[in-house]
C-alpha positions as CSV (number, residue, x, y, z in Angstrom):
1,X,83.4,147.5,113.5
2,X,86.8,146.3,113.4
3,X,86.4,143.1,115.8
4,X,83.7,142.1,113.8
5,X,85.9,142.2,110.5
6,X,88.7,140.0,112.6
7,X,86.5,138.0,113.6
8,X,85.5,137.3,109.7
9,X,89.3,137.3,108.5
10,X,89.7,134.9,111.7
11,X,87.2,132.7,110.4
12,X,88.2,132.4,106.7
13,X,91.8,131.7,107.7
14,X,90.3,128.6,109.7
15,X,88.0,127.3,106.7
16,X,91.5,127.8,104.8
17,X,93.4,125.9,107.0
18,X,90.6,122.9,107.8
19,X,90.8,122.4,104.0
20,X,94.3,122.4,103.4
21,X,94.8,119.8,106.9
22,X,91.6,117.5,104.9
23,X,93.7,117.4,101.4
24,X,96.5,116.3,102.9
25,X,94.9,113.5,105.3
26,X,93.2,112.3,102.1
27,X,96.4,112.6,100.0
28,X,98.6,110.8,103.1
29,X,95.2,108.1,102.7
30,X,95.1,108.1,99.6
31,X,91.2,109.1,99.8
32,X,89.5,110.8,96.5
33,X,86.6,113.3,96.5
34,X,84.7,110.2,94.4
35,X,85.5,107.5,96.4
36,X,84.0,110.0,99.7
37,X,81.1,110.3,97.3
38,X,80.8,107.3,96.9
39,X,80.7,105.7,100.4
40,X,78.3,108.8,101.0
41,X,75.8,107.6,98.6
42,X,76.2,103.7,99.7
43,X,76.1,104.5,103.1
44,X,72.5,106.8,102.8
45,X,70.9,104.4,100.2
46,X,71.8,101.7,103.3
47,X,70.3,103.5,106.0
48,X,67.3,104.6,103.9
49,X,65.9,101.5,103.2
């Protein structure tokens, strides 16, 4: 019971730290949420048709 809640507090931390390393890639690239978005959409609409 208690590896299992390690394992879960081990996993959190590493969602935690993944975001905080992507913020500050897209802050040092200056990359925006919108402008992700946006490619996102361009890139699907593209493929789709």
């Amino acid at each position: 019971m208690i590896n299992k809640m390690k394992n879960k507090e081990k996993g959190f931390l590493q969602i935690i730290i993944f975001i905080i390393i992507a913020l500050l890639i897209m802050k040092f690239l200056g990359v925006t949420v919108s402008g992700v978005w946006n490619w996102f959409v361009s890139f699907f609409s593209g493929v789709f048709q």
